[in-house]
N, C-alpha and C positions, 0 to 999 in steps of 0.2 A: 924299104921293105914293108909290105901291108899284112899287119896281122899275122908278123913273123910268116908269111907264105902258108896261111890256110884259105886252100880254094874256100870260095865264096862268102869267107868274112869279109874280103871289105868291100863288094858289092853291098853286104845287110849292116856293117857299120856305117856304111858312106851314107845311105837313107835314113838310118837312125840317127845318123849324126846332126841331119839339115834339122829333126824334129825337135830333138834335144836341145839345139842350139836357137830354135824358137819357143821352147818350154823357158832357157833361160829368162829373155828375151820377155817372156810372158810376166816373168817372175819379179822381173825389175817395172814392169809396168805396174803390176799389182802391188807391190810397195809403195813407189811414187803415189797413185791413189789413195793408200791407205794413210802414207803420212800424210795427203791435202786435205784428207776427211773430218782426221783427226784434228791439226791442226788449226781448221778453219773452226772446228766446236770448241779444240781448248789450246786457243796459244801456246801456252805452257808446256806442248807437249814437244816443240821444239826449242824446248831451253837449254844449257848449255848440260845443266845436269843430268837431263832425260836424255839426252843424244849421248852422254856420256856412260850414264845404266847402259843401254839399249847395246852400244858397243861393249861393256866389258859380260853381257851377259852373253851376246853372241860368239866373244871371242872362245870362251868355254865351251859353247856349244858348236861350235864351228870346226872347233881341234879335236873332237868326242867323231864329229860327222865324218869328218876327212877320212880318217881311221876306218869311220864302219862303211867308206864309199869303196875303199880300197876290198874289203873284203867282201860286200856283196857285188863287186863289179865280178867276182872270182864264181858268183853263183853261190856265196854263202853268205847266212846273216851271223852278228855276233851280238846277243842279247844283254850279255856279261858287261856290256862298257860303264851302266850306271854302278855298280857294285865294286868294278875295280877303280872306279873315279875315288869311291868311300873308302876302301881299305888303303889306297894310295895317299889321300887326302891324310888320315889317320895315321899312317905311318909317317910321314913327312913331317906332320903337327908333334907326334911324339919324338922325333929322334930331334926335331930344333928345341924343342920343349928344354928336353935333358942335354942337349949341345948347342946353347944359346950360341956360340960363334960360327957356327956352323954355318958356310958361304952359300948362297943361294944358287949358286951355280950347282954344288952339290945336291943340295935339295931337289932341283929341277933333274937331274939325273936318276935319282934313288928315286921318284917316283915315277918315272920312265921305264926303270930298272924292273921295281915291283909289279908295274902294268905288262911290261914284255913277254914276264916268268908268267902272267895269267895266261898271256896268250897263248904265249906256246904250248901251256897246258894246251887249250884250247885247239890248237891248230895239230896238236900230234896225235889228240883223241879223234879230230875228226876226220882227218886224213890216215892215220893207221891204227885204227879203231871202228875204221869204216860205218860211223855212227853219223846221222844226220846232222849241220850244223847248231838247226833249232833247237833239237834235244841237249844237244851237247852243251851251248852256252845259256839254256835256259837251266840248266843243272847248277852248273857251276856259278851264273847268278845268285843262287841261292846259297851256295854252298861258301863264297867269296863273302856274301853279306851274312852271312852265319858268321864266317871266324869275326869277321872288324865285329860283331856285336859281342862275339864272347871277348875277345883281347879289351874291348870299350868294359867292359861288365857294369852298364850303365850309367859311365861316365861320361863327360865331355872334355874337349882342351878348351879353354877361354882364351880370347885374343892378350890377357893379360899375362898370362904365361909364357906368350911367342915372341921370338926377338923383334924387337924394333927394327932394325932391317929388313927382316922379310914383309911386315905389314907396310914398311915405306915402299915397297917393292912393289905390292899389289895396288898401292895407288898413285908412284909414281908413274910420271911422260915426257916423253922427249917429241919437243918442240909442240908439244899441247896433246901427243897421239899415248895413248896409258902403254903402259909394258905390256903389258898381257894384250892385247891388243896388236903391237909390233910381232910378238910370238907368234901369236895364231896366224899372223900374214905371210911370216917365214916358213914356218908349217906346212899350208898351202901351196907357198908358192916352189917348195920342192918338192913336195908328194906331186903335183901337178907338174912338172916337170918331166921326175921321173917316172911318170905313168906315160908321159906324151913321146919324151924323144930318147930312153933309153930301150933297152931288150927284155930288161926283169917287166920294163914295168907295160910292155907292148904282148909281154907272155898273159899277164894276170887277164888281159884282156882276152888275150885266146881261148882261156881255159875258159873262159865264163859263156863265151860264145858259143863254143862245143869241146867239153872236155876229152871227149874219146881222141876229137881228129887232135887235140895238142898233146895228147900222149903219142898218137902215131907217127906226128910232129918230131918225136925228140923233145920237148919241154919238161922240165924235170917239176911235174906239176905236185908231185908230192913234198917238194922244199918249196914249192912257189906259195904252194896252202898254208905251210907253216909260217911263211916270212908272213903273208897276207896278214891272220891271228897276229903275231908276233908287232908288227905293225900296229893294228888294230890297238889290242892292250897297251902298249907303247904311250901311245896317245891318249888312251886314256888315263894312265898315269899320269901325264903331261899333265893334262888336263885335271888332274884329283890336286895337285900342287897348287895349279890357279888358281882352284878353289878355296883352296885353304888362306892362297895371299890375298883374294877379294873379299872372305866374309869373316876369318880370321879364328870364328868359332865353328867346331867339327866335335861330330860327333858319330854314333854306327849310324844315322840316317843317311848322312851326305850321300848326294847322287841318286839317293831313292827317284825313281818316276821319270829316269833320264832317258830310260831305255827307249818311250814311244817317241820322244821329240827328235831323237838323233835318227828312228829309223825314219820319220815321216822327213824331217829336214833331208835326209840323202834321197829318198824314193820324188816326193814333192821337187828335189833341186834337179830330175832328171836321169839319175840311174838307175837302170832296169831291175825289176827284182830280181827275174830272171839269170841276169849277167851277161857280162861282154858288152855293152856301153854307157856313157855317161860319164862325169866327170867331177874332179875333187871343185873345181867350182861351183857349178853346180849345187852340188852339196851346201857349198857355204852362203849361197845367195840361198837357198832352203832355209837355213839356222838363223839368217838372219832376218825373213820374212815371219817367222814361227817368232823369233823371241819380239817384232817389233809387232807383230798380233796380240802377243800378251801384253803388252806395256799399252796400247791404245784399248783394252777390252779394260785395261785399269784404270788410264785416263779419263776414257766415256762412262765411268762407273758401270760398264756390263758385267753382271755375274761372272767368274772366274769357269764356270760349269761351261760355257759356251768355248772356252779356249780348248778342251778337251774333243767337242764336239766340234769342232771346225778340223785341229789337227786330223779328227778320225777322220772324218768328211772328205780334207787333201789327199789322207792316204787311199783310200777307195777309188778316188776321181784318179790318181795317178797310174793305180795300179789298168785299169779298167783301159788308159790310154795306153800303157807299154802294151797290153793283151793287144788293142788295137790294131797299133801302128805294126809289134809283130806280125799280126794277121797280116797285114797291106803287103808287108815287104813279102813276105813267103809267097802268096800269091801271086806277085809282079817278078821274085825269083824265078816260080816255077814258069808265069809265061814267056820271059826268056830262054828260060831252058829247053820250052816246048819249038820256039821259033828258032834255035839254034838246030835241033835234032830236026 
C-alpha cells in the first residue's frame, strides 16, 4: 500500500525519497571528513575516550531527535523536548534519591511515564485546541521548566546521593558498546520500523503530506497527533533518565538549549519541515554529526560561539533545500499532469 492510498503521495514521496536518501549519504561523507580533519591535527581526537564521549553524547541526542522526527514528519514541531528532558531527569534523580533500590528498569519507565503525560498535554492542546504546534510546545517549554525550577527551589541532586547502580548503569557496556548507547539503537531501530512497514506509522506520513486528503482518507489523524506528542515526550523522558545516568548531577537547568540541536539534527538528517518525508535515521546521522561538530570545535580549540553558528547555518541551508526540492517535484507533478490530460 503507498501512503495508505493517497493519490499522488507517493509519486512526491518516491522523489523526495532518492533526495533524502542522498542528503543521508551526504551526511556520512561530511562526518568522515570532519573526523580526517580533525584527527590529522589532533590524534587524540580518535582516542578511545573521545569516540566514547562523542557516542554517549549522541546517544542522548539521537533519542530527544527520533521523537521530534516523528512529530514534524506529522507537519508539527515540538519545542518542549529540552524542558521535559529536565523535569524527567529531576524526577528520576529524586524518586532514586529517596528509593535507593529502586530498579533501573523502573526508573527508565517513570521517566518515559512523565515525558508521555507532557506530551499528550501537548498533543490534545494542539490537535483539540486547534492552536499552532509552535505556540503550543513553546508555552509549555516554559511552563515544564518553571515547575522543575520551583519543585528544584534552587537545589541540586549530587551524584553522591544516587545509587551506585544507576551510575554503573550510565557507564556500563556490553561487549565494549555503553548502555545508553545500546538504548538509543533500540529506540531507532523500532521507531524506524514502525514508521516504515506498519499502518500507524505509514499514516503519520500521510497526515504530514496533506492533512486534509488523510482525513478524507479515513485516518483518525486526531489520535494519530496525539500518539505523535505522546511519542515525542516519551522519548524525551527516556532521554531526561540518560541524562541523569551519564552526568549523575541534575539540577532545574538540565536539558536547557537542547531544543535547537534536536530540531537542526532531524531537519539537517533529512526531514522536511514541512512534513510527510524523511526519516528516524536520518535524524540520528543528524545528532551525531552536530554532537561530533562540537567535540572537534573543542578539540581544534575553536570558540564554542561557532558551534552555535554552524548548527544555525545547517538549519537554514536545509530548510532553503526541502523549499527546493519541493519546488522541483510540484513542478514535474504538474507536468505530468499536464501531459496526462
Amino acid at each position: 500500500m503507498t501512503a495508505v492510498g493517497l493519490p499522488g503521495v507517493s509519486t512526491r514521496r518516491s522523489s523526495l525519497d532518492l533526495v533524502l536518501r542522498a542528503r543521508e549519504l551526504g551526511i556520512v561523507l561530511a562526518l568522515a571528513l570532519l573526523v580526517a580533519v580533525t584527527a590529522i591535527s589532533n590524534p587524540r581526537f580518535l582516542s578511545a575516550q573521545s569516540i566514547r564521549d562523542i557516542l554517549l553524547g549522541t546517544a542522548i541526542l539521537a533519542v530527544l531527535a527520533v521523537g521530534q522526527a516523528v512529530v514534524v514528519i506529522t507537519r508539527n514541531i515540538d519545542l518542549s523536548v529540552g524542558s521535559v528532558l529536565g523535569l524527567s531527569a529531576f524526577t528520576v534523580g529524586t524518586l532514586l534519591r529517596d528509593n535507593p533500590g529502586l530498579p533501573v528498569v523502573v526508573a527508565l519507565l517513570a521517566g518515559a511515564a512523565v515525558g508521555g503525560a507532557c506530551g499528550t498535554v501537548n498533543g490534545v492542546l494542539v490537535r483539540y485546541g486547534n492552536v499552532p504546534a509552535l505556540v503550543v510546545t513553546l508555552g509549555t517549554l516554559y511552563v515544564v521548566r518553571g515547575i522543575t525550577y520551583f519543585w528544584a527551589g534552587g537545589q541540586q541532586i549530587n551524584a553522591d546521593e544516587l545509587p551506585s547502580g544507576f551510575l554503573d548503569f550510565g557507564n556500563a557496556t556490553l561487549l565494549g558498546v555503553p548502555f545508553l548507547v545500546l538504548i538509543a539503537v533500540v529506540v531507532l531501530v523500532v521507531t524506524g520500523l514502525v514508521l516504515r512497514n506498519y499502518r500507524a506509522g505509514r499514516e503519520l506520513y500521510a497526515m504530514g503530506s496533506s492533512p486534509q486528503a488523510a482525513e478524507l482518507a479515513g485516518i483518525p489523524v486526531g489520535r494519530r497527533t496525539v500518539l505523535a506528542f505522546l511519542v515525542s515526550g516519551a522519548l524525551a523522558g527516556l532521554a531526561g533518565v540518560l541524562f541523569a545516568a551519564r552526568f549523575g548531577t541534575i539540577d532545574a537547568a538540565a536539558g536547557t538549549g537542547y531544543e535547537l540541536n534536536v530540531v537542526a539534527a532531524v531537519v539537517v538528517g533529512g526531514v522536511a519541515v514541512f512534513g510527510g518525508s524523511g526519516s528516524v535515521w536520518g535524524a540520528a546521522l543528524g545528532a551525531l554529526l552536530l554532537t561530533t561538530i562540537g567535540s572537534a570545535l573543542a578539540v581544534l580549540e575553536i570558540n564554542q560561539f561557532w558551534q552555535q553558528a554552524i548548527v544555525g547555518g545547517l538549519i537554514l541551508l536545509a530548510i532553503g533545500a526541502d523549499r527546493l526540492v519541493a519546488a522541483r517535484v510540484a513542478a514535474t507533478l504538474k507536468k505530468r499532469g499536464s501531459h496526462v490530460s
